[in-house]
C-alpha positions in Angstrom: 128.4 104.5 95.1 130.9 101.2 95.6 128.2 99.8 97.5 125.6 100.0 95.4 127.5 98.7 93.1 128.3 95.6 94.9 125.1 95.3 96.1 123.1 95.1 93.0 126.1 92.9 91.6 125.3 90.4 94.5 121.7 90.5 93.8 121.8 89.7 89.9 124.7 86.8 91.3 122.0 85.6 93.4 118.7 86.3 90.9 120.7 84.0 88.3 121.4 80.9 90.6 117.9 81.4 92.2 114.4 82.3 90.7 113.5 84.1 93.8 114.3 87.0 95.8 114.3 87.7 99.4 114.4 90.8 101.1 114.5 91.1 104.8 113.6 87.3 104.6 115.7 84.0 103.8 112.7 82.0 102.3 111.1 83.8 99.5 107.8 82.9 98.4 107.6 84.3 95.0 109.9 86.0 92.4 110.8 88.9 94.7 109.3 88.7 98.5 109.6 91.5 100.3 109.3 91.6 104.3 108.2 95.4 104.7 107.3 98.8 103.7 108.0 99.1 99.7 108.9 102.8 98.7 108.8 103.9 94.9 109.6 107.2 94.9 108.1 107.9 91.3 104.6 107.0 92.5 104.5 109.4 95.2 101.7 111.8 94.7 99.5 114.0 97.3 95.9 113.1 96.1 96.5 109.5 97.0 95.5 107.7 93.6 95.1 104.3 92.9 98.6 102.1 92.1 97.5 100.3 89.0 99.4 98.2 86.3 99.0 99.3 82.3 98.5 96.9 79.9 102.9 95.9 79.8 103.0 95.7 83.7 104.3 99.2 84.6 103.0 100.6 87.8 101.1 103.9 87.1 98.6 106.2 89.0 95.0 106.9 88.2 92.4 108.6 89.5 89.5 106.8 91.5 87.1 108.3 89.3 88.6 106.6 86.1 87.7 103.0 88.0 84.2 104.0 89.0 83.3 106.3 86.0 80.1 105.0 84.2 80.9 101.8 81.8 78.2 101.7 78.6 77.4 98.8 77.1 75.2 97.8 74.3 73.6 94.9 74.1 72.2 94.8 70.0 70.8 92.1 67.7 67.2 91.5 66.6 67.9 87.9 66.5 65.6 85.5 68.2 68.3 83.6 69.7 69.2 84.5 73.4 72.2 87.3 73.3 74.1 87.7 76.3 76.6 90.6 76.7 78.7 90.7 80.5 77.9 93.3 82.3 80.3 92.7 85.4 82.6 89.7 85.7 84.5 89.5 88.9 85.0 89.1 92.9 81.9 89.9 94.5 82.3 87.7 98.5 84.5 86.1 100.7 83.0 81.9 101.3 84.5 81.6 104.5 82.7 84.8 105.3 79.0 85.0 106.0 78.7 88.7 106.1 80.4 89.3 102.6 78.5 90.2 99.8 78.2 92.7 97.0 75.7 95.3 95.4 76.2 96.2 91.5 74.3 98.8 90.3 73.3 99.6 87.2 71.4 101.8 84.9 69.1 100.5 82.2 66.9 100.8 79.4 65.6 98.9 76.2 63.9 99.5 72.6 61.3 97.3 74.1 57.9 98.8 72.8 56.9 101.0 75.7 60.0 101.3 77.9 62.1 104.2 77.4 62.4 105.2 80.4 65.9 104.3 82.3 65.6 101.9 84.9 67.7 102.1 88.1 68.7 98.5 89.7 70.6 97.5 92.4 71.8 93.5 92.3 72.7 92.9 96.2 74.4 89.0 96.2 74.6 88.1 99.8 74.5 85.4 102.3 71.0 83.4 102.5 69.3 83.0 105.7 67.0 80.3 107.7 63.7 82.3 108.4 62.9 79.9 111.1 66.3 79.9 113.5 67.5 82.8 111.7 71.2 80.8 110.9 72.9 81.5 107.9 72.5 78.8 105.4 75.9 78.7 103.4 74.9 79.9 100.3 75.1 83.2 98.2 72.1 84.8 96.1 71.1 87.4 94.4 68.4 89.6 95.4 67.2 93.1 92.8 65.8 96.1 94.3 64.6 98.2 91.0 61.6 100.5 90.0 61.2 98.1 86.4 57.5 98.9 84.9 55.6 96.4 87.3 51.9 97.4 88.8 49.5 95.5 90.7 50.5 92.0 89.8 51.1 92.7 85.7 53.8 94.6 83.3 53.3 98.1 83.1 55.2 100.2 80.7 57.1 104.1 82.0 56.5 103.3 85.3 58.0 106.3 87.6 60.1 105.1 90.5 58.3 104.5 93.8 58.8 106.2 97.2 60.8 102.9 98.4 62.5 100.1 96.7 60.8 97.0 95.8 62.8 93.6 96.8 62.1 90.7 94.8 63.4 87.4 94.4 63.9 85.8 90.9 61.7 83.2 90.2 61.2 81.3 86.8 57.9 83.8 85.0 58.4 86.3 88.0 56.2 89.3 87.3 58.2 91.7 89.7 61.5 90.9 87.8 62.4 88.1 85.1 66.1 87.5 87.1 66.6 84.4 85.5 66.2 84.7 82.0 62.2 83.8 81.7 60.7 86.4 79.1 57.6 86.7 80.1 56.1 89.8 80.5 56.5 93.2 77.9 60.2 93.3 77.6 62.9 90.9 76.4 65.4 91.6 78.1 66.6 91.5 81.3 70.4 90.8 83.8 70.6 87.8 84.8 73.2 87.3 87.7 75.7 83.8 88.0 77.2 83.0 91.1 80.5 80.7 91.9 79.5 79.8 95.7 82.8 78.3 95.7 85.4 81.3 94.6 82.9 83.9 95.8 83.2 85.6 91.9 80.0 86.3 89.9 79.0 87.6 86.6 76.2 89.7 85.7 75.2 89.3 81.9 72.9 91.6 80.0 70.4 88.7 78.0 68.2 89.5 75.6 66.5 88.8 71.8 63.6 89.2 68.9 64.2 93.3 69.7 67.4 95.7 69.0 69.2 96.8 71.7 69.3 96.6 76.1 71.8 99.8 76.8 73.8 99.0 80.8 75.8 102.3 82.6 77.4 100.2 85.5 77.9 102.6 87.6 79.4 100.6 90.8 80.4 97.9 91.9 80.8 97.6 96.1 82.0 95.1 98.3 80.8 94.5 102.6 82.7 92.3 104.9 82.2 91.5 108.5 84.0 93.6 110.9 
């Protein structure tokens, strides 16, 4: 018990006359650096939970399920001007590695006239690639793979999901899915996906106007690496 004592006299001597702890290491890096295996016995716990922080900074456990649980949003307004509500804001790649990327998926519908039924869509960003030499070309994009009410070249409303995925690529007045905030077609409104090729974060933003409400489940967000 003497021991203790001393010892977490010592380390409150040394806390005041330096800002930074070491353990197991002379040259601490931040306020305390620790060089090895951290036990807390009072986060111990058989089902292996996630170690998170509340909103004061205390260490607590919670359930995987409670991170990747449905998240609603609402998206409402009938104004004319553009509304944007984010969907997902957050790390999505790695620059320095070409085989990062991310998918986001999401569920979706509108009070556009026409479409009630949910729309499923997956928002892959990844790596772009040379068609001709087949190199990687350095930059991130986003590519959607949905089932959104689109048949034979035009808008079509309660369009039932196909046997596969369709891949397209936004495109200012794409028909197959208006990615970048063009409102063409039957339905105003639409996720529009911004990417920071330099921090490898992105944000997905419900956009939308002139009808009442775009309702988003995200439902996951999952990150790939290289091996």
């Amino acid at each position: 018990m003497k021991t203790r004592i001393i010892f977490f006299v010592a380390v409150a001597f040394f806390s005041s006359v330096k800002s930074q702890v070491g353990i197991n290491t002379t040259t601490p890096s931040h306020t305390l650096d620790v060089n090895g295996l951290v036990r807390v016995r009072a986060l111990a716990n058989a089902e292996k939970k996630i170690v998170a922080a509340d909103q004061d900074g205390v260490l607590t456990l919670i359930a995987p399920e409670e991170i990747f649980s449905p998240k609603a949003l609402l998206n409402t307004s009938t104004s004319a001007t553009e509304q944007r509500l984010t969907v997902y804001e957050g790390k999505c790649f790695q620059p320095t590695d070409n085989a990062s990327s991310c998918t986001v998926k999401v569920n979706h519908y509108s009070t556009c006239a026409g479409f009630t039924r949910a729309i499923d869509t997956q928002i892959v960003v990844g790596q772009t690639i040379n068609t001709v030499n087949g190199q990687f070309l350095g930059t991130w994009a986003s590519r959607f793979i949905d089932h959104k009410g689109y048949v034979g070249g035009a808008n079509a409303a309660e369009q039932i999901a196909p046997d596969y995925p369709r891949i397209s690529y936004p495109s200012a007045n794409s028909a197959n899915y208006l990615g970048t905030g063009s409102f063409v077609g039957q339905c105003n409104a639409d996720l529009v996906t911004t990417i920071n090729q330099t921090t490898g974060d992105i944000k997905i933003e419900s956009v939308k106007r002139s009808m009442y409400a775009h309702m988003v489940y995200l439902l996951s967000v999952a990150r790939s690496r290289s091996n």
